[in-house]
C-alpha positions in Angstrom: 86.2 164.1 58.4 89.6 165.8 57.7 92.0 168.3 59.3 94.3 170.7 57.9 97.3 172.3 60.3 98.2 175.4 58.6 101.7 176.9 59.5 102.2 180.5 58.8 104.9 182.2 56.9 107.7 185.0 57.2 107.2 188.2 59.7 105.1 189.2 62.7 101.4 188.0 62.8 98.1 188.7 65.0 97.4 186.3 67.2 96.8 183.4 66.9 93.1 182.9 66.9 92.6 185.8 64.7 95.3 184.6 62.2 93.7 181.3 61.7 90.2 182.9 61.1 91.5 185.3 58.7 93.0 182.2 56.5 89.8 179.9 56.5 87.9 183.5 56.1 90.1 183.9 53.1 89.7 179.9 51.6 86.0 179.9 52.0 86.0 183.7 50.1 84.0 183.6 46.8 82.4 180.0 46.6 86.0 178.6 48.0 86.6 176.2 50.7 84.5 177.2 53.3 86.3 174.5 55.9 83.6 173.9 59.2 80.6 173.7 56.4 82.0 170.3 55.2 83.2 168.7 58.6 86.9 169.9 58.1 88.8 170.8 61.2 92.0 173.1 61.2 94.7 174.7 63.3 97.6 176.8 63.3 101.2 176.1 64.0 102.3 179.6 65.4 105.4 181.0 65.9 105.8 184.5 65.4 106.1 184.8 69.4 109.2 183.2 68.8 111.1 185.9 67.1 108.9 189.1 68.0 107.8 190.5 71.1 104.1 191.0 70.5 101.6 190.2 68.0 100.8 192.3 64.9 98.0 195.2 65.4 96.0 193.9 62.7 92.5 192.7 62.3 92.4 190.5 60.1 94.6 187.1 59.3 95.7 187.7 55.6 99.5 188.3 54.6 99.5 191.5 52.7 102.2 193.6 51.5 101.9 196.3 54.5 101.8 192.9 57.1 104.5 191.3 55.8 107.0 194.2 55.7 105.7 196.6 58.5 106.2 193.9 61.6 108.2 196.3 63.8 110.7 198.9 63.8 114.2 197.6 63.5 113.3 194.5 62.2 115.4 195.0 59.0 118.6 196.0 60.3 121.5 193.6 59.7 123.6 194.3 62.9 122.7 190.5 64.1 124.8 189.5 61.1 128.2 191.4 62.4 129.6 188.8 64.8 128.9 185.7 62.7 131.8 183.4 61.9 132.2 180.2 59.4 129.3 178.3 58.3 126.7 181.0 59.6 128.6 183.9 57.7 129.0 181.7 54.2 125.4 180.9 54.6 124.8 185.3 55.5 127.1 186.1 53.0 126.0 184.3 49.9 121.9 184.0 50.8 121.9 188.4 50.4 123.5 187.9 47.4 120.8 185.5 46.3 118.3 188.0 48.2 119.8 190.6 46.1 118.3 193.3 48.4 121.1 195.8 48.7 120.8 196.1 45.0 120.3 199.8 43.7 117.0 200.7 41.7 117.8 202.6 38.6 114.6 204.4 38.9 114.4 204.9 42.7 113.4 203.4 45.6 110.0 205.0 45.0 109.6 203.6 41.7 106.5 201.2 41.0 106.3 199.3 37.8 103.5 198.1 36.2 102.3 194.9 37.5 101.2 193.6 33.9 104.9 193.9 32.7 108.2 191.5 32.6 110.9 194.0 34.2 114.3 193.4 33.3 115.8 195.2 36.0 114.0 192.9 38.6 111.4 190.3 38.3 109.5 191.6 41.2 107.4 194.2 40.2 107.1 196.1 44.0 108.7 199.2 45.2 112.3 198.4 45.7 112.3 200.0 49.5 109.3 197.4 50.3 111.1 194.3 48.6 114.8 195.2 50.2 112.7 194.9 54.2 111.3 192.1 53.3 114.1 190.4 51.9 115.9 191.1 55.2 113.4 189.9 57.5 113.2 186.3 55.1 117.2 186.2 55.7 116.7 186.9 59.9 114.4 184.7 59.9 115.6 181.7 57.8 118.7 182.1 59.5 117.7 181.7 62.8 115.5 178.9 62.6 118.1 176.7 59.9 120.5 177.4 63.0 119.0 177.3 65.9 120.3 181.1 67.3 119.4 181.7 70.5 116.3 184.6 70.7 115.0 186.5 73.2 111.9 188.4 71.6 111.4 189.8 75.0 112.9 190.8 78.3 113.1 187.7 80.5 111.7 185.1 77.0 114.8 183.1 75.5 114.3 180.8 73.1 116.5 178.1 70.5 114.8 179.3 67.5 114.6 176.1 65.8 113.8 173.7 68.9 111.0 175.8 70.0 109.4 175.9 66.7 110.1 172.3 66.2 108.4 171.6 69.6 105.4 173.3 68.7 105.1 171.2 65.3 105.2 168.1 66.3 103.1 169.5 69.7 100.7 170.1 67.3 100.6 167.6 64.6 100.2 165.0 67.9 97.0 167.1 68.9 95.6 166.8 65.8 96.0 163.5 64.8 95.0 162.7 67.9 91.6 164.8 67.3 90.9 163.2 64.2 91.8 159.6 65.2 92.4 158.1 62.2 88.9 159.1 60.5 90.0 160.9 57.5 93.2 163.0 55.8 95.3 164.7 58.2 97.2 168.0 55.7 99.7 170.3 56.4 99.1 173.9 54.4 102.2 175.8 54.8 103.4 179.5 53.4 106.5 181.1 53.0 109.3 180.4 56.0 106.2 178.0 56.9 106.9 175.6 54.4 110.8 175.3 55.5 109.8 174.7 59.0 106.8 171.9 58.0 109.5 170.2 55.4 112.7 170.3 58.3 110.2 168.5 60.5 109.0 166.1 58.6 112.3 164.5 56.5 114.8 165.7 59.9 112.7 164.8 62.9 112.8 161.1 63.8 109.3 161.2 65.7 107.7 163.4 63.7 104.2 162.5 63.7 103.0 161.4 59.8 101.0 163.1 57.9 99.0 162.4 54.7 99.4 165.0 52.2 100.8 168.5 51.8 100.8 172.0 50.7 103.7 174.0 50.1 102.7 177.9 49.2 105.2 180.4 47.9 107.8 178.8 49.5 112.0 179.2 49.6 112.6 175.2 49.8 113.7 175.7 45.8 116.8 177.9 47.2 120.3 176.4 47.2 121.6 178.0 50.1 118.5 176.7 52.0 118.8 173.2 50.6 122.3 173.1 52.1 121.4 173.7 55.6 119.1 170.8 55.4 121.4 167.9 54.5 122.6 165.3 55.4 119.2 164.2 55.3 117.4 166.0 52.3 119.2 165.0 48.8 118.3 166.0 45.7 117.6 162.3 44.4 115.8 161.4 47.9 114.1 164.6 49.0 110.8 163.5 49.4 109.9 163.1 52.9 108.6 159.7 52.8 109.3 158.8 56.3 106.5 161.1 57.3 104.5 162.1 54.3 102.0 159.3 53.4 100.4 160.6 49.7 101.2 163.5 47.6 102.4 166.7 48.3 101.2 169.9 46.2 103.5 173.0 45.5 101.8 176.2 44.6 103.4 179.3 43.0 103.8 182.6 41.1 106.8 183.4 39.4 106.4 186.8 40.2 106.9 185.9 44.1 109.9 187.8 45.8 109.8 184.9 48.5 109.5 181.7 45.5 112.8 182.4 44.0 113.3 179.2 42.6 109.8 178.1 42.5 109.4 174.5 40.9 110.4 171.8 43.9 110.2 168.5 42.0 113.3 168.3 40.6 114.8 169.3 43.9 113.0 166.7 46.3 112.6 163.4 44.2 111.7 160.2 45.9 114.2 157.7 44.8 115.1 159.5 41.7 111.1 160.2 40.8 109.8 163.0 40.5 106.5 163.3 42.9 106.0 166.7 43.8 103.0 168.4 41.9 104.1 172.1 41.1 101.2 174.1 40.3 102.0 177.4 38.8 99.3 180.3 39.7 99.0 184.2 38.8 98.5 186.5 41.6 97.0 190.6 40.5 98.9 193.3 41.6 102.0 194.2 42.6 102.4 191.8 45.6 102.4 188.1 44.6 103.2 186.5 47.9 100.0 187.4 49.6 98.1 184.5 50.9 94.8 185.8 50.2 95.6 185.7 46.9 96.8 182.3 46.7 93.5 181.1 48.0 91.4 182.6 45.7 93.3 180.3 43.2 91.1 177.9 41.5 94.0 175.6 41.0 95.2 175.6 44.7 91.0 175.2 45.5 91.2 172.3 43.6 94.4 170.5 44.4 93.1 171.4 48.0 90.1 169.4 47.5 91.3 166.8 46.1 93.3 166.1 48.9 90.8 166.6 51.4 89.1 164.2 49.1 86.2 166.7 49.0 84.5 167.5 45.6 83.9 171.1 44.9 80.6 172.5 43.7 
């Protein structure tokens, strides 16, 4: 028996139970992972309530380019940004730079390279329009859980970004292991903004239930300015959450991701001056590389997976 707790990424989602289906749907996809078939629980660590209003319209629970950038209207202005002061402006000011989103396309905002080239104009090869919104709802976001802004999604719903999110983590990692009582690997499988929140919670929370291996998928944790806001206790000598993470973790990527700037994480979060995280470089098709769908049709994630379900694949 093993569980996975899957924590989703960036942006509005559907709800819950339909998100979750969507991703094992998508893992057990041509001859993948198909989870219940060998004895493997999951969950999902949901949040999206926590910044918008209601869930996304769609039906299924993949991240694609139109989910990930079409959450709801107003979602990419910056006006939040206007009052901020000290820390939370230096950390504004220089993650857009990094972002790069109010950059001007020399072709156009309508302009759509071809996905089998290398730009050197940008090495995202999506319409500029689509990548600036996203890039603004990563910075929102990001922000407001690293600092703990104070939300309201909602007339009459406030919420502390960060300790609601947290709450709901360790809420869930306590259910689970819990559920599996001790009878096989307990993961965590984490995308985009997921992957911040799963590492904060597991290297920064004190009671932070243990876990024994995980996933890291197109994730931001490579970015300076987000490795800043998560001192004093990550370093880049003694990263590795060890308190909490009992075996290996497993970082997959595509250098072509908008939201992987700096994709490669085992230089940044060494254990004791090792380096222990496994960075697994993948190739997505198309023009949008963060999609999670497309991750899990990776053979090499599949495999990694496996392994540390300690499953053999057929």
């Amino acid at each position: 028996m093993a569980h996975i707790t899957f924590i989703h990424g960036t942006g509005n989602k559907p709800p819950k139970d339909v998100l979750l289906a969507g991703w094992e749907r998508a893992l057990a996809e041509n001859d993948g992972i198909a989870l219940a078939t060998n004895g493997i629980t999951s969950s999902m660590v949901y949040w999206a309530d926590v910044l918008y209003g209601s869930p996304a319209q769609e039906t299924g629970g993949q991240e694609s380019l139109g989910k990930e950038t079409s959450s709801e209207p107003g979602d990419d202005d910056l006006g939040w940004t206007q009052t901020l002061e000290g820390k939370e402006k230096e950390f504004v000011d220089r993650f857009s730079a990094v972002l790069n989103f109010d950059a001007p396309s020399p072709h156009g905002d309508d302009f759509q390279p071809d996905p089998s080239d290398q730009p050197g104009f940008e090495r995202i090869p999506i319409p500029w329009f689509i990548k600036r919104r996203l890039m603004k709802v990563l910075l929102r976001d990001v922000h407001h859980y690293l600092f703990n802004t104070e939300h309201s999604p909602s007339p009459g719903i406030t919420y502390h970004v960060q300790d609601e999110i947290r709450k709901r983590f360790i809420a869930q990692l306590q259910q689970d292991a819990a559920l599996l009582g001790g009878n096989g690997p307990h993961l965590v499988v984490g995308h985009s903004m997921g992957t911040v929140i799963a590492y904060d919670c597991l290297k920064r929370v004190s009671h932070c239930p243990p876990i024994d291996a995980l996933m890291t998928i197109g994730s931001p944790l490579g970015i300076d300015e987000v490795q800043d806001q998560l001192r004093p206790e990550w370093s880049k000598m003694d990263g590795y959450p060890k308190e909490h993470l009992l075996s290996d973790w497993v970082n997959i990527y595509d250098r072509l991701d908008p939201v992987a700037l700096d994709p490669t994480l085992a230089d940044d979060y060494q254990n004791d001056g090792a380096r222990v995280v496994h960075d697994r470089s993948v190739s997505n098709p198309g023009y949008w590389r963060h999609d999670l769908d497309k991750y899990f049709g990776q053979m090499q994630l599949r495999e990694a997976l496996a392994k540390q379900l300690r499953l053999r694949l057929t």
